[in-house]
N, C-alpha and C positions, 0 to 999 in steps of 0.2 A: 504494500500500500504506500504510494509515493503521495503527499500532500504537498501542492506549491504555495509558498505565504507570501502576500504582496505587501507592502506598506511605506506608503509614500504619504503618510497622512502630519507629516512636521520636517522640518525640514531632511531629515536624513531619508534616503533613499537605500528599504532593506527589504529584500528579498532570498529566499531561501527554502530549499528543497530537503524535504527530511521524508527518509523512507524508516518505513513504523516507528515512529518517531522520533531520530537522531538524523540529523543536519545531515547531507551528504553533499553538500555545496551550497554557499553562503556569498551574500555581495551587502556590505552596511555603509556608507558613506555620508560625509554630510554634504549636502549639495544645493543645501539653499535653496533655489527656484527652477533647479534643471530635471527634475523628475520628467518632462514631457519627452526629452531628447536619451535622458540615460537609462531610462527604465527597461523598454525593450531590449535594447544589448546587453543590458545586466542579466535579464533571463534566458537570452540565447546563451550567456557563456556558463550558463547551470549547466549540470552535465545532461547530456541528452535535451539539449535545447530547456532545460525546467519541464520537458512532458509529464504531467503528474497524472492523476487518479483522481484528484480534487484538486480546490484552490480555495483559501479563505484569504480573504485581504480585509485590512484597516479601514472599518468606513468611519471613524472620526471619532471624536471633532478633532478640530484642526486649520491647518490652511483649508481653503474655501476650493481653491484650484488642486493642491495635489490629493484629497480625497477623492476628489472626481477626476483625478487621470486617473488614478488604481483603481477604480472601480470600475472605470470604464473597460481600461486594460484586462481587468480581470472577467468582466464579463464577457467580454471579445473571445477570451483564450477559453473560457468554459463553453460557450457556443463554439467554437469552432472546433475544440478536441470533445466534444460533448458528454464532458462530467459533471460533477456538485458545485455548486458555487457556494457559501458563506464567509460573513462576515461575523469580526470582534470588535470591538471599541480602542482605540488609545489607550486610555485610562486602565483600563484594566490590564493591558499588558506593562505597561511603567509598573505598573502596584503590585504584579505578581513576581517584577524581577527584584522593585525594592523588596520586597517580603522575603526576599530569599538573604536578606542580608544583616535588614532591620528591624526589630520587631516597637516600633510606633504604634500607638492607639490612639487615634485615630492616624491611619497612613492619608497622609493629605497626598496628591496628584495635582500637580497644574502642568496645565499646557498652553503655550503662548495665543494666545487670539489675537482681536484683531482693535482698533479703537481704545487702546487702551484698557484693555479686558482680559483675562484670565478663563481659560476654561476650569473646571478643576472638579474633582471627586472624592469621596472619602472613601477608606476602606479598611478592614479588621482582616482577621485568620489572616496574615500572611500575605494582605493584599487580593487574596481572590475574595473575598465579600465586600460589594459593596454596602456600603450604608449613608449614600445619597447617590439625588439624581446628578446627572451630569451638566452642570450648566455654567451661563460666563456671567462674568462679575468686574465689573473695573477693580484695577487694582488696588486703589484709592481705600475701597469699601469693602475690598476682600481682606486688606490688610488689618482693619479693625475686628473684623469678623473672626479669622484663624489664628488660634494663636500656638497650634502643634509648633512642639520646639524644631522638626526637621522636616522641611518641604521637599519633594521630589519634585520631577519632572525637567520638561524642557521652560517650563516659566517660575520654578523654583527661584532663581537667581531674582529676577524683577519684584516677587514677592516677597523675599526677606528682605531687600535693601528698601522697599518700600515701609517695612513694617520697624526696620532699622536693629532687628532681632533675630538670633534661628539661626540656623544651618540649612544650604540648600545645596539638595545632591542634581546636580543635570544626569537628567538620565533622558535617552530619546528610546520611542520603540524600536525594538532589533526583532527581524523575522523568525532569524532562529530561535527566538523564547517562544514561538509557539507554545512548545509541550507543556510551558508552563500554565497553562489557561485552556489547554487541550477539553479538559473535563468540566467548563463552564459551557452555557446552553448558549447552541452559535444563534447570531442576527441577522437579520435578512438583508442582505447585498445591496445595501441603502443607505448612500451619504447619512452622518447627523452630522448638523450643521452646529448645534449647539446655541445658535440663536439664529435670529431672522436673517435674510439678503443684506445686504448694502444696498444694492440696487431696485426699483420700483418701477413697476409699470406704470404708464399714462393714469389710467384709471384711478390705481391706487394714490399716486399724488393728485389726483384730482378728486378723490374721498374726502368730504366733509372733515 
């Protein structure tokens, strides 16, 4: 059973091929905003092109753009090798690798948004249980709100310096922790955006 993991959902670009569940080729880099051009060659040089059996990829939250290349990407490769598609969150894979290191109660998760915003999640047992919903929060007002002495994630950093307290571990998702999160219930192959557009239709800015 080969599973290919997509995740291009923050800025690193991770992707990785694990047969019954050990990695057998891995590509993580951080790459800022070129998921659109590196993605596809990062899977061709998995071995066997990344052919899997399945595919889960990262539908968010996160960048607004690289959850919808991966998803899209990932959908393409499922219809056209015609296997299982699912998705996992961000957050929950940040919090099942912190878990494996730190044991925090509550394990806070941020991940960089957008507007001055924070996505961010809580989570217990070792990062695989959540205990809130996912949502974004300026930084401002998040920093009043948490006051867990050590933040993970990729927006870790922006929320302790804001709160001017704490320890923040940068941690981005990495494909091959799959296995860690293997045994939580997959999500339907569905961007979360974790808040609304930026952008509005005619109509909508012409709403009352």
């Amino acid at each position: 059973m080969r599973l290919l993991v997509i995740d291009t959902a923050t800025q690193a670009l991770s992707v990785a091929l694990l047969e019954d569940g050990a990695p057998i080729g891995r590509f993580h880099e951080i790459v800022g905003r070129g998921h659109a051009e590196a993605l596809l060659p990062a899977i061709a040089a998995l071995p066997e092109g990344g052919r899997a059996d399945a595919i889960a990829v990262d539908v968010g939250p996160g960048s607004f753009t690289g959850v919808r290349i991966g998803v899209a990407a990932a959908r393409a490769l499922a219809l056209a090798w015609n296997i299982p598609l699912h998705g996992y969150s961000a957050p929950s894979m940040i919090a099942a690798r912190a878990g494996q290191a730190h044991d925090e109660v509550p394990l806070i998760v941020t991940i960089t948004g957008g507007h001055g915003e924070l996505f961010w999640q809580s989570f217990e047992k070792g990062g695989l249980i959540s205990t809130s919903d996912i949502a974004s929060t300026p930084i401002t007002l998040l920093a009043e709100r948490i006051d867990a002495a050590t933040i993970f994630g990729t927006g870790a950093e922006a929320l302790v310096t804001a709160r001017g307290a704490g320890a923040a571990i940068s941690l981005y998702p990495d494909a091959s922790d799959y296995p860690l999160i293997a045994d939580l219930p997959p999500l339907p192959p569905i961007p979360i955006y974790g808040r609304g557009a930026d952008a509005k239709t005619m109509a909508e800015r012409a709403a009352p």
